[in-house]
C-alpha positions in Angstrom: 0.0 0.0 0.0 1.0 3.1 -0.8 0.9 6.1 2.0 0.2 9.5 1.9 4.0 11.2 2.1 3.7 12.9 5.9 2.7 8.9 6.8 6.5 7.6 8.2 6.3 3.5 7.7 9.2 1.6 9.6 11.0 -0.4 7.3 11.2 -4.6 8.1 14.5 -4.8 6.6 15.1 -8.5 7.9 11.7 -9.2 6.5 12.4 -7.1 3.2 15.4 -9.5 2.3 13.8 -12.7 3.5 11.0 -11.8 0.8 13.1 -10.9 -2.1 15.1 -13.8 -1.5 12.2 -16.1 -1.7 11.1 -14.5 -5.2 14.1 -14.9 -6.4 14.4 -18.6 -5.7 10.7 -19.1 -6.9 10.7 -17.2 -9.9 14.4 -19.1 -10.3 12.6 -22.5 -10.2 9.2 -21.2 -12.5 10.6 -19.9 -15.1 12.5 -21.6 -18.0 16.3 -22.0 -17.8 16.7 -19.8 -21.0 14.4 -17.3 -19.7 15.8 -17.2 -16.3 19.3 -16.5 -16.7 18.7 -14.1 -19.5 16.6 -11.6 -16.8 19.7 -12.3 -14.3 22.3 -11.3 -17.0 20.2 -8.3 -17.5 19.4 -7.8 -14.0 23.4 -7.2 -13.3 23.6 -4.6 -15.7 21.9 -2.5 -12.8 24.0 -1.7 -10.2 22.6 -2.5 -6.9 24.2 -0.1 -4.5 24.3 3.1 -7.1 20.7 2.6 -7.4 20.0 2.3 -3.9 22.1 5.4 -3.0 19.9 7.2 -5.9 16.5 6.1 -4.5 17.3 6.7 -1.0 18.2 10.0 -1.9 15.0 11.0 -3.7 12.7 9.2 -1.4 10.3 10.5 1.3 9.9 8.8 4.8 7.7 6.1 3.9 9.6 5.2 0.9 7.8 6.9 -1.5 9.1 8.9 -4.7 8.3 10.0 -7.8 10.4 9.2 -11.5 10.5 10.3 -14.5 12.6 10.0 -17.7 14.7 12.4 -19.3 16.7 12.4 -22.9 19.0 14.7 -24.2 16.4 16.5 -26.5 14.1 17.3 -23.1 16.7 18.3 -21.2 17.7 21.2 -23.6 17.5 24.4 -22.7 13.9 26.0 -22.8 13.1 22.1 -23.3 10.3 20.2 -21.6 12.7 19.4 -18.2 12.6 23.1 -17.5 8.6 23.3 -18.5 8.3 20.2 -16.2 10.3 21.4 -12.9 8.5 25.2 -13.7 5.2 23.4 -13.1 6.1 22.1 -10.2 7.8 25.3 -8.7 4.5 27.2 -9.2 2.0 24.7 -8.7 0.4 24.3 -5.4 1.8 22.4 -2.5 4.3 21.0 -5.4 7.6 23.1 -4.9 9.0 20.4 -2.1 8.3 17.8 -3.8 11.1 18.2 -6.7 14.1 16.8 -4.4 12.2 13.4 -4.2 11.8 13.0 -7.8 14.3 10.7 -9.3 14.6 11.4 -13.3 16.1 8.9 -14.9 18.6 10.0 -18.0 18.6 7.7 -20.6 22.0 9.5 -22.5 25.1 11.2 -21.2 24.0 14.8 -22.2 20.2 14.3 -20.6 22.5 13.2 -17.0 25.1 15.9 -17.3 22.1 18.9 -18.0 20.1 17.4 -15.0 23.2 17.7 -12.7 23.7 20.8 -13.9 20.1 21.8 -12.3 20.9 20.0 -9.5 18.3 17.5 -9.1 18.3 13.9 -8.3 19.8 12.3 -11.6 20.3 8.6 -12.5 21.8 7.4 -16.0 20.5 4.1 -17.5 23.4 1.7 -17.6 23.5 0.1 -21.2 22.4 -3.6 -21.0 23.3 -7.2 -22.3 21.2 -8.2 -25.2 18.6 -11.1 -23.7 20.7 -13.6 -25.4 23.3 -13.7 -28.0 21.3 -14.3 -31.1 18.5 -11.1 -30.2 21.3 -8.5 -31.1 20.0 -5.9 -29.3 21.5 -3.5 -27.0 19.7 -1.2 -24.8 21.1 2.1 -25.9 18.6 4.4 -27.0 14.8 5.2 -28.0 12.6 1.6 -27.7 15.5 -0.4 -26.1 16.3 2.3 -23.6 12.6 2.1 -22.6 12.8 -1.5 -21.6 15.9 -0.4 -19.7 13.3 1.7 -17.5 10.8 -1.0 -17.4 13.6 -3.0 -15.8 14.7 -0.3 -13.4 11.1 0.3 -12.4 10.7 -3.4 -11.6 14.0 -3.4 -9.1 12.6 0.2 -7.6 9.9 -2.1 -6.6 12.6 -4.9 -5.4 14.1 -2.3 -3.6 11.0 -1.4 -1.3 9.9 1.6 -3.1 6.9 2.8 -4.1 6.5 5.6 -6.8 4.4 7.6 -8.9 5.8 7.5 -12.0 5.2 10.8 -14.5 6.3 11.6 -18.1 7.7 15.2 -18.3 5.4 16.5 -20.5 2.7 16.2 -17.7 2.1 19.0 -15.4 1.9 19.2 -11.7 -0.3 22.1 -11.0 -1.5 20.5 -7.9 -0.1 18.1 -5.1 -1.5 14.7 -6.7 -0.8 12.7 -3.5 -4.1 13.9 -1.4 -6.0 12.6 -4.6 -4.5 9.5 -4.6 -6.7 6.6 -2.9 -5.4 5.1 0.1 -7.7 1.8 0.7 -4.8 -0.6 -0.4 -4.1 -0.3 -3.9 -1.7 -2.1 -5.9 -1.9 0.4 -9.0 -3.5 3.5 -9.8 -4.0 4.9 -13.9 -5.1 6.9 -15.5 -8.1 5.8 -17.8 -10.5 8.2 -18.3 -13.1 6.9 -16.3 -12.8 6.0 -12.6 -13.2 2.2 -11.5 -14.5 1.3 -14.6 -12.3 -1.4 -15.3 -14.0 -2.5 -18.7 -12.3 0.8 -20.0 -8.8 -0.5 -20.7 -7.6 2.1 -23.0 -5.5 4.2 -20.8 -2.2 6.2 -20.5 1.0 5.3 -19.0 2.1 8.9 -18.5 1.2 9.2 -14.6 0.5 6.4 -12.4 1.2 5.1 -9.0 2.7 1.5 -8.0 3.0 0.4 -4.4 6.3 -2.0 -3.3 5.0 -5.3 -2.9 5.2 -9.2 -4.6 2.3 -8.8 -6.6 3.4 -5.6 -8.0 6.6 -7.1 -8.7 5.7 -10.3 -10.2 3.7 -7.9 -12.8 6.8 -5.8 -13.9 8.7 -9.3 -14.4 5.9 -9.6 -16.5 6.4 -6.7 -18.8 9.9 -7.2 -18.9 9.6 -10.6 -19.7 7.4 -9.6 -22.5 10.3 -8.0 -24.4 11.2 -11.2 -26.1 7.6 -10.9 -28.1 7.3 -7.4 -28.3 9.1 -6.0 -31.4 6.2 -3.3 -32.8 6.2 -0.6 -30.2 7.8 2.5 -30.2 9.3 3.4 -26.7 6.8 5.5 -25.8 3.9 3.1 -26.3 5.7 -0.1 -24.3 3.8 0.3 -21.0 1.0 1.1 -22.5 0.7 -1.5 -24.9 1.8 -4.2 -22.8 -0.6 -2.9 -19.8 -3.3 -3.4 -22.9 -2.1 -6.5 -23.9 -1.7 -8.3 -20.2 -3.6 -6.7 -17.6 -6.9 -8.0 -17.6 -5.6 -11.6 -16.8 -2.6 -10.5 -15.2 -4.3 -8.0 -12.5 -6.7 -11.0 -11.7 -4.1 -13.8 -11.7 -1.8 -11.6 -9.1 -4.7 -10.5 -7.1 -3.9 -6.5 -8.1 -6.0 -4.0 -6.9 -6.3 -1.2 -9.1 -7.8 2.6 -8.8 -8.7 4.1 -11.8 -8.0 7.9 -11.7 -10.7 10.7 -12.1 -9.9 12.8 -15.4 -11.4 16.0 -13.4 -8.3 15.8 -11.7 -5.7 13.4 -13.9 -6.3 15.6 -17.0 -5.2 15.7 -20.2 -4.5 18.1 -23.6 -7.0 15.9 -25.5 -10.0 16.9 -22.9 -12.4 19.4 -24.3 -12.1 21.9 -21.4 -10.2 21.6 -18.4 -11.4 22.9 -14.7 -8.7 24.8 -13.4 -10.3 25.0 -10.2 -10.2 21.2 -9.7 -7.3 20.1 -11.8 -4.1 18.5 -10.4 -1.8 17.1 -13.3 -2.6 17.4 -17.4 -0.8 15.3 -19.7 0.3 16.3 -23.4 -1.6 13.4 -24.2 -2.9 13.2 -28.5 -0.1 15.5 -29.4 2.3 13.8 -32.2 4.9 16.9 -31.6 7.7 17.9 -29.0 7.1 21.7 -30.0 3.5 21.8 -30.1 3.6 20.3 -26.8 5.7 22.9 -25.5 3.9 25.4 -27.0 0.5 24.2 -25.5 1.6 23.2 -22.0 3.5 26.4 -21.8 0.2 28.7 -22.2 -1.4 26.1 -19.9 1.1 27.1 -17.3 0.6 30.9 -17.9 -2.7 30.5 -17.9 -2.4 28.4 -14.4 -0.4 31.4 -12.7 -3.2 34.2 -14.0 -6.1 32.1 -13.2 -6.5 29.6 -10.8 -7.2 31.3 -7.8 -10.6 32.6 -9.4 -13.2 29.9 -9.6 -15.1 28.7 -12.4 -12.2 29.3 -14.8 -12.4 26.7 -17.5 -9.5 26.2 -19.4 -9.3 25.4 -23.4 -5.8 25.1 -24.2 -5.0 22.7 -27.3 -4.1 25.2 -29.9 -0.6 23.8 -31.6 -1.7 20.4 -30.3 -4.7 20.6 -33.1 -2.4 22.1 -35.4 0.3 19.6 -34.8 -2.6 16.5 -35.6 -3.7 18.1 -38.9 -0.1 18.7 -40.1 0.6 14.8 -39.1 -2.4 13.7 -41.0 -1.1 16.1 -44.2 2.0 14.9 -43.3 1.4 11.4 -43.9 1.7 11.5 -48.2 5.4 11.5 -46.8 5.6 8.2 -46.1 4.3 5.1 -48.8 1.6 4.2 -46.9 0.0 7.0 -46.1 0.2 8.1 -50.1 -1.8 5.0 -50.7 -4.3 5.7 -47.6 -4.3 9.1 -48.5 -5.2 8.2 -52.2 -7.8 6.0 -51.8 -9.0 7.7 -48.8 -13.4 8.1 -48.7 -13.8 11.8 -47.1 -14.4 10.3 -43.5 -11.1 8.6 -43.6 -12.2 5.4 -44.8 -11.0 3.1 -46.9 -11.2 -1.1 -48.0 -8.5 -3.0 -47.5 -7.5 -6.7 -49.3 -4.5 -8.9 -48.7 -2.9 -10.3 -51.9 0.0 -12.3 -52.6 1.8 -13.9 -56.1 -0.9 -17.0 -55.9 -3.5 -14.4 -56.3 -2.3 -12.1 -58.9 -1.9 -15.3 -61.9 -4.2 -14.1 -64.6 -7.7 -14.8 -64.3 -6.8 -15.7 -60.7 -8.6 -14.2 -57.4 -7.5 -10.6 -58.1 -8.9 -10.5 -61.4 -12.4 -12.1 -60.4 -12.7 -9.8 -57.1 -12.1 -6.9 -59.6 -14.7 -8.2 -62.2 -17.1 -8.6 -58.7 -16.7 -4.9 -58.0 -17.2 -4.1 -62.0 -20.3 -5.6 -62.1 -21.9 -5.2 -59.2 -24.3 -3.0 -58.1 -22.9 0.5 -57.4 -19.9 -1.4 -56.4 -17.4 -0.2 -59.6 -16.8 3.1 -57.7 -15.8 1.9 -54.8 -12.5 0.4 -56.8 -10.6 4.0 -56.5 -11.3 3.6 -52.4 -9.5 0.3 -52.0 -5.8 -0.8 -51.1 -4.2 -3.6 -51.8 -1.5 -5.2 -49.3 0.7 -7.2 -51.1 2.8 -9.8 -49.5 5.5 -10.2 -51.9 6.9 -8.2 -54.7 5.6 -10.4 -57.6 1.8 -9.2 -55.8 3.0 -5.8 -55.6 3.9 -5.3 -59.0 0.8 -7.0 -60.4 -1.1 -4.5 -58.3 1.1 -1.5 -59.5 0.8 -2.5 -63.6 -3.4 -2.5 -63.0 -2.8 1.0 -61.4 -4.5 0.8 -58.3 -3.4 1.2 -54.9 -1.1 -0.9 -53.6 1.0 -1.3 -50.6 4.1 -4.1 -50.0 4.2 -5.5 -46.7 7.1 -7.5 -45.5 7.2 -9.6 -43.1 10.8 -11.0 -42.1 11.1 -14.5 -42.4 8.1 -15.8 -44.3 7.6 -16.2 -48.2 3.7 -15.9 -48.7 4.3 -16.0 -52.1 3.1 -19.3 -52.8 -0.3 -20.8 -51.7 -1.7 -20.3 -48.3 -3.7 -23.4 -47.8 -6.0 -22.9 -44.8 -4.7 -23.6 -41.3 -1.0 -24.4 -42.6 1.7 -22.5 -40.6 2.3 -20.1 -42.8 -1.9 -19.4 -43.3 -1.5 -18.1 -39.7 1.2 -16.7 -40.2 -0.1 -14.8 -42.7 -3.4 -14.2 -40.6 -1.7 -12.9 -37.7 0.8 -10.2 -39.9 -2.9 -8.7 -41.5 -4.1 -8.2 -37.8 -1.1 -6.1 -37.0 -1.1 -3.8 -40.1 -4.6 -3.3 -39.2 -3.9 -2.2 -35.9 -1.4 0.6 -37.3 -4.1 1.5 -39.5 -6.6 2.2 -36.7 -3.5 4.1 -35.2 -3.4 6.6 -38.4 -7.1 7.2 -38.0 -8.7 5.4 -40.4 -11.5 3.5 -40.4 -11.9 0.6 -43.0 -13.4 -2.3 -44.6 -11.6 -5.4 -44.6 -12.5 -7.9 -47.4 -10.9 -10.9 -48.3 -10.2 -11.4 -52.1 -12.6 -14.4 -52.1 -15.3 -12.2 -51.1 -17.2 -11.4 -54.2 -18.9 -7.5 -53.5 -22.4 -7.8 -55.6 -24.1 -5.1 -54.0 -22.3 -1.5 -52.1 -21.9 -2.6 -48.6 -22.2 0.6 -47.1 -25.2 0.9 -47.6 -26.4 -2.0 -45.3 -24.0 -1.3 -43.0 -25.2 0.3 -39.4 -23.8 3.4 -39.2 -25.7 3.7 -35.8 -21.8 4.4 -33.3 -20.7 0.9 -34.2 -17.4 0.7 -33.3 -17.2 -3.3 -35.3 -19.6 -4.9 -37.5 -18.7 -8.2 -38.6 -19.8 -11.6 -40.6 -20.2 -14.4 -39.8 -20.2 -17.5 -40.9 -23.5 -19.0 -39.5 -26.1 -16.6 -38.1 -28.6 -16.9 -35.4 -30.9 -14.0 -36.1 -29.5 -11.3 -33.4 -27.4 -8.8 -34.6 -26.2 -8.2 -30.9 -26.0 -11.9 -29.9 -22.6 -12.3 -29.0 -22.8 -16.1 -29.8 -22.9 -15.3 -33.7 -20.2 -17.6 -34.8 -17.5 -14.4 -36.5 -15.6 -14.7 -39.6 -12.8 -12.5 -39.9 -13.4 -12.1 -43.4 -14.9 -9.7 -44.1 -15.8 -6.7 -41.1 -15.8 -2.8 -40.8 -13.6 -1.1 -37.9 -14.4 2.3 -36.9 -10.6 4.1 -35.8 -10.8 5.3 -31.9 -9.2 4.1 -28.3 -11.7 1.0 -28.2 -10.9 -0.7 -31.6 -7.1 0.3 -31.2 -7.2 -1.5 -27.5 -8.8 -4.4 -29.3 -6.2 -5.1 -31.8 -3.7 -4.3 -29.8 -5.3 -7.4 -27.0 -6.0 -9.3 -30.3 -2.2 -9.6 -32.0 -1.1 -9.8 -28.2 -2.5 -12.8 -27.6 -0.7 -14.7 -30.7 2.1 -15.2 -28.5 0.2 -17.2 -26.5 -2.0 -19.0 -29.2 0.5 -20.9 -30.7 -1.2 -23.0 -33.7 -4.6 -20.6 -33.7 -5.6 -18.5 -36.3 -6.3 -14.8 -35.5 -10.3 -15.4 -36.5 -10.8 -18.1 -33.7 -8.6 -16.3 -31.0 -11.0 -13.3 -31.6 -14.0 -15.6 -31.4 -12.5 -16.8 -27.7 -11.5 -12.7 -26.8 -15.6 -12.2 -27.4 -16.8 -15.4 -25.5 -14.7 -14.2 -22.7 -16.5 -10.5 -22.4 -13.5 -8.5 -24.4 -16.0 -6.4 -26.3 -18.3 -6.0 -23.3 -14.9 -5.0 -21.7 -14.0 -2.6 -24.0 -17.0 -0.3 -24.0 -17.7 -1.6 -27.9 -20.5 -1.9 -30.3 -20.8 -4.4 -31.9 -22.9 -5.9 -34.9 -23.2 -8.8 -36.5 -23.9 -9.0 -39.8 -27.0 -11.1 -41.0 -25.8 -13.7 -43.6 -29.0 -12.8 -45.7 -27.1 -9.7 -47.0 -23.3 -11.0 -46.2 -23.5 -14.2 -47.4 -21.0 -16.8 -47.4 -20.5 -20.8 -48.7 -21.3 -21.8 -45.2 -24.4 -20.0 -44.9 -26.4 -18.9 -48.3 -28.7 -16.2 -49.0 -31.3 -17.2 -50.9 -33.3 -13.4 -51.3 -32.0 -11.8 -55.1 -32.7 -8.6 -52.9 -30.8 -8.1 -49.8 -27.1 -10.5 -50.9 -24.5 -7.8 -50.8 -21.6 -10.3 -50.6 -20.6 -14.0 -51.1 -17.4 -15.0 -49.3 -15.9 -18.8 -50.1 -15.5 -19.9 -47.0 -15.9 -23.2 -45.9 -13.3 -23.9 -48.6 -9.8 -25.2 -48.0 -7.9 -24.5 -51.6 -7.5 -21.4 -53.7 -8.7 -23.7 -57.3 -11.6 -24.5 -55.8 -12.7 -20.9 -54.7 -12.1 -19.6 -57.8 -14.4 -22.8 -59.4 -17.1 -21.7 -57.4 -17.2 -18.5 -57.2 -16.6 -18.2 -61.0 -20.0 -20.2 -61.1 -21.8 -17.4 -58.5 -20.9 -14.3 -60.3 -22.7 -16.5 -63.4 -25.7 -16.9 -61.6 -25.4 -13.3 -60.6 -25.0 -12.0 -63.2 -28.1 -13.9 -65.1 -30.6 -13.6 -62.2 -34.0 -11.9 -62.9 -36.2 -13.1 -60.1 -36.5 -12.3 -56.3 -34.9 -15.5 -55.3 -31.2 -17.0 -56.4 -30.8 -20.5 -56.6 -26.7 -20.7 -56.1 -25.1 -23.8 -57.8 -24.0 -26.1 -55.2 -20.3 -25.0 -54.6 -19.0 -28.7 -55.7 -15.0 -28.0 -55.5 -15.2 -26.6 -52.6 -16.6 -29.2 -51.0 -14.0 -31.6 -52.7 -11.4 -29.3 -51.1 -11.2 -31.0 -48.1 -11.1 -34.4 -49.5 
């Protein structure tokens, strides 16, 4: 438990060591040899007694203190240190509480400027890679963030408890009285007190009290280094929070607080009470400079105002700016040329995965094109869509037909060749789609996703909700209820809406295929929804009726309502294109209110 700073706590050191001498033993005999003596190798990069001798230093009575992290580009002059410590010298009741915050440097120059200001300064020590083969080197930028994950997991070996803050967060107020003081393990920020189904939240301020649970949960995130290769440094506690906590708080018996955003604001709030705020984050701000810019006036305006009451603060102005020149921005990049392209004016766009086994002439490509041709109000919606090919001789079929196209590469894997369902390389290629969706959601765009055995007979838009769905999504057999979670989903075809909820979601989602070894992404999705993780997530959900979203496992029968035919329930790519070739026939001929499909023969054959 974490106590309030003028609470003194003698300190059990017999008791202290007996404990960490235990975990280490247990987690010595848990874990797996490789693991194990790859976290000790790391573990001795940290130098016991400096970092005591640091903490101590910073610390109040009860073994409290706060950290925060500090590179060479913050700590410049007029940079976001100075903003950070000028916060604190004219918040209220704040000014004291700079000598017991500990900022960890994560270069030379970032150390040797915090001296300078005489503050309590730690440096980072470069680490061992986790084992010879990894190559990597904590030096810098995403490595050097997993250095601070470590260190914060030995504060807590230490006996410490700490709030940790990012610097571009403000401390306008004492936070400590706000705190909650009933034996929490964690409190975070999430924009909505105790509402634990919330789970998109920020790492930039939270509080962690010194104990085994606590513990055991940072050996976690560490430990999840070895899988975690897409974040950037700034998103690793974040993401791994996202990716873990729900089964990890219950599992170590964590209590956690969720923190009120009337007093834990941040830049992205519409307005912010002055009169109650303690701390705002630069939170949805993509630049260092904007974020200056903004939190600066915010500070101004702090020192003018907040002494008067009902003063409501809107301070966002190069913060905006900043977002709109990112999104203009993004025609830098590949990607975002092709998003930008094919972008609809509400930022949305269809996506398809191809590779070389789909691109052969009169292959899938070609009759997924001649779908959209000649379907209904469908050959406009050609210019909108963006095709992610998985190898080059993909790419450059997509480039010759001039549409938009994108080249994703995975390391390791050839997808050039036939995917046949559930192979190793199927999931494979299953679970690489799922993450390049996520960073879509992450630029802001919503989208379709279609798979290129989903012939498009009809616009889909237009039987789509558009009612706040956050996912709508077919299924292969449905029961009727377009909110009845037990719809059995298919993953191919569905329309994300971008925002916090459907970024958490994907994050959980590709999360969860280190731990689903031989699953494909569509099933571990089906298991994230049977276990409450929409419910959890605040979502709405719909799932589409297979009258109008058809599919081989389920037919529509009504001329009418079919807006799509997917080939599922078919193992080989010959035997899709056999069938469906046959259903854009029937199509194509129809003149009365019901369609009598042919019977999709190869398909069935498929799995012979």
């Amino acid at each position: 438990m974490m106590l309030p700073p003028d609470q003194v706590s003698a300190r059990a050191v017999g008791l202290v060591l007996s404990s960490l001498l235990i975990l280490v033993f247990t987690y010595a005999c848990l874990w797996p040899t490789e693991m194990s003596m790859s976290f000790f190798r790391s573990e001795r990069s940290l130098d016991a007694e400096e970092l005591e001798r640091a903490l101590r230093g910073a610390s109040m009575m009860n073994g409290t203190l706060v950290i925060s992290q500090v590179n060479k580009e913050q700590a410049q002059e007029n940079g976001m240190l100075r903003l950070f410590i000028r916060s604190l010298q004219e918040g209220e009741g704040t000014e004291f509480l700079i000598k017991h915050i500990l900022f960890v440097a994560v270069d030379e120059i970032a150390f040797n400027q915090c001296t300078i200001l005489k503050l309590n300064c730690y440096q980072v020590p470069s680490m061992e890679p986790l084992n010879p083969s990894e190559g990597l080197v904590l030096s810098g930028g995403l490595d050097m963030m997993w250095g601070t994950s470590l260190l914060l997991g030995e504060v807590l070996r230490h006996g410490y408890s700490f709030i940790f803050t990012d610097l571009d967060v403000m401390w306008l107020r004492n936070p400590f009285p706000m705190l909650s003081y009933a034996g929490e393990d964690m409190q975070i920020y999430n924009g909505e007190p105790n509402n634990s189904s919330h789970f998109f939240f920020s790492s930039g301020f939270y509080s962690v009290a010194a104990n085994n649970r606590t513990i055991a949960l940072f050996d976690q995130l560490y430990a999840a280094r070895i899988d975690s290769k897409i974040v950037n440094g700034k998103d690793v506690l974040t993401f791994l929070l996202r990716s873990i906590s729900r089964d990890a708080f219950q599992r170590l018996g964590l209590k956690v607080h969720f923190l009120d955003a009337v007093y834990f604001g941040g830049l992205s709030q519409e307005a912010i009470d002055i009169t109650k705020v303690t701390t705002v984050h630069a939170d949805c701000c993509p630049s260092e400079e904007a974020k200056l810019a903004d939190l600066t006036a915010l500070v101004d305006a702090w020192k003018t105002y907040h002494r008067k009451s009902n003063v409501t603060l809107l301070v966002r102005n190069a913060c905006t700016q900043s977002m709109n020149t990112s999104v203009a921005s993004e025609d830098e990049d590949e990607l975002g040329r092709e998003l930008l392209g094919a972008s609809m004016a509400n930022k949305t766009v269809i996506i398809s995965v191809l590779n070389k086994a789909y691109v052969e002439e009169n292959g899938m490509l070609d009759l997924f094109l001649r779908s959209l041709r000649e379907g209904e109000d469908t050959g406009l919606l050609i210019k909108h869509l963006v095709l992610v090919a998985v190898d080059k001789t993909a790419f450059d079929r997509c480039s010759a037909l001039g549409l938009h196209c994108y080249q994703l590469v995975t390391d390791g894997v050839d997808f050039s060749k036939e995917v046949l369902y559930m192979s190793d390389d199927f999931i494979k290629m299953m679970w690489s789609r799922t993450l390049f969706l996520g960073n879509l959601l992450r630029r802001g765009y919503n989208f379709i996703f279609t798979d290129m055995d989903v012939m498009w007979l009809r616009n889909p838009f237009s039987q789509l909700h558009h009612q706040g769905e956050d996912l709508e999504i077919s299924c292969d057999r449905y029961n009727g209820q377009p909110f009845d979670q037990s719809n059995s989903i298919n993953t191919g075809f569905y329309f994300v809406a971008s925002n916090n909820k459907t970024i958490a979601l994907f994050d959980e989602w590709y999360a969860a295929s280190h731990t689903s070894k031989g699953m494909k992404e569509q099933d571990v999705l089906y298991r994230m929804k049977s276990q409450g993780a929409f419910r959890r997530l605040g979502m709405k959900v719909t799932f589409l009726d297979t009258a109008y979203f058809s599919g081989f496992c389920e037919d529509s029968r009504d001329s009418r309502r079919v807006t799509t035919v997917h080939a599922n329930c078919c193992r080989s790519i010959k035997a899709k294109l056999t069938d469906l070739k046959r259903v854009l026939e029937v199509w194509k001929t129809h003149n009365g209110t019901s369609i009598r499909w042919p019977p999709h023969t190869a398909c069935a054959h498929s799995w012979g």
